[in-house]
N, C-alpha and C positions, 0 to 999 in steps of 0.2 A: 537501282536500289541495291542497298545493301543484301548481302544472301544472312540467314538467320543458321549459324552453327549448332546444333543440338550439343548438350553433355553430353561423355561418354556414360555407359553404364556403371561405372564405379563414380563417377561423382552424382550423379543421380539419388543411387544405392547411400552414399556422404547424407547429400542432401535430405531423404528420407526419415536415415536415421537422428541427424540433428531436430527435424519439427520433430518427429517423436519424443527424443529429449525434452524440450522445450514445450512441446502439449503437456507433458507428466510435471514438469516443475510448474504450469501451470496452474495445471487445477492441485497442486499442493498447497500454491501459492493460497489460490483458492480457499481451501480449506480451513487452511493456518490464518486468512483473515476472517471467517467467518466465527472461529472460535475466539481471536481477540477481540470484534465486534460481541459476543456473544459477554464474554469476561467481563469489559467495558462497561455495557452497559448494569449489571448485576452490581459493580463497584459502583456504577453512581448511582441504583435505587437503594442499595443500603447506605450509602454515607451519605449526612447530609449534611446540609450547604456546600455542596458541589456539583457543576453543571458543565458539561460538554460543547462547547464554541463552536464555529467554525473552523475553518484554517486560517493557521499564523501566515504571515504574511513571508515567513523564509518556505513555506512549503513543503514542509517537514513533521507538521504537526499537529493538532489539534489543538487549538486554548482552552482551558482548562477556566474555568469562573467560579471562587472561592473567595470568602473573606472579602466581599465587596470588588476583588483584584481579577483580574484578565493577566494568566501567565503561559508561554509556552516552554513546556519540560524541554522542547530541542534546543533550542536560540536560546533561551533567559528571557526571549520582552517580557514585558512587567507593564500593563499601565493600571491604575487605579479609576473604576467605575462609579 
């Protein structure tokens, strides 16, 4: 069997520091989707005839249902309901 190498302590110490990083852009991430969730919804109970879809099928976006139309702001599809 293969023998198992540990890191040394400075890529460890790398390592560490990077999921740190990346915990913190996390829950940023976090954050910053719960207040566009939050925006989102507030635009579609005051504007109406507009209603929030699924996802588009590029994956990228939300359909948006307006004006009878299924459109997504990322791609352009467009089909008429």
């Amino acid at each position: 069997m293969g023998r198992r190498i540990r890191p040394d302590s400075a890529r460890r110490r790398q390592l560490h520091r990077r999921l740190r990083d990346l915990e913190a852009d996390l829950e940023e991430c976090s954050r910053h989707l719960v207040q566009l969730e939050n925006t989102l919804r507030h635009i579609v109970r005051t504007t109406d005839d507009v209603t929030i879809g699924g996802p588009c099928r590029c994956g990228q976006s939300l359909l948006i249902l307006s004006n009878q139309s299924l459109y997504c702001p990322q791609c352009s599809y467009r089909r008429t309901v």
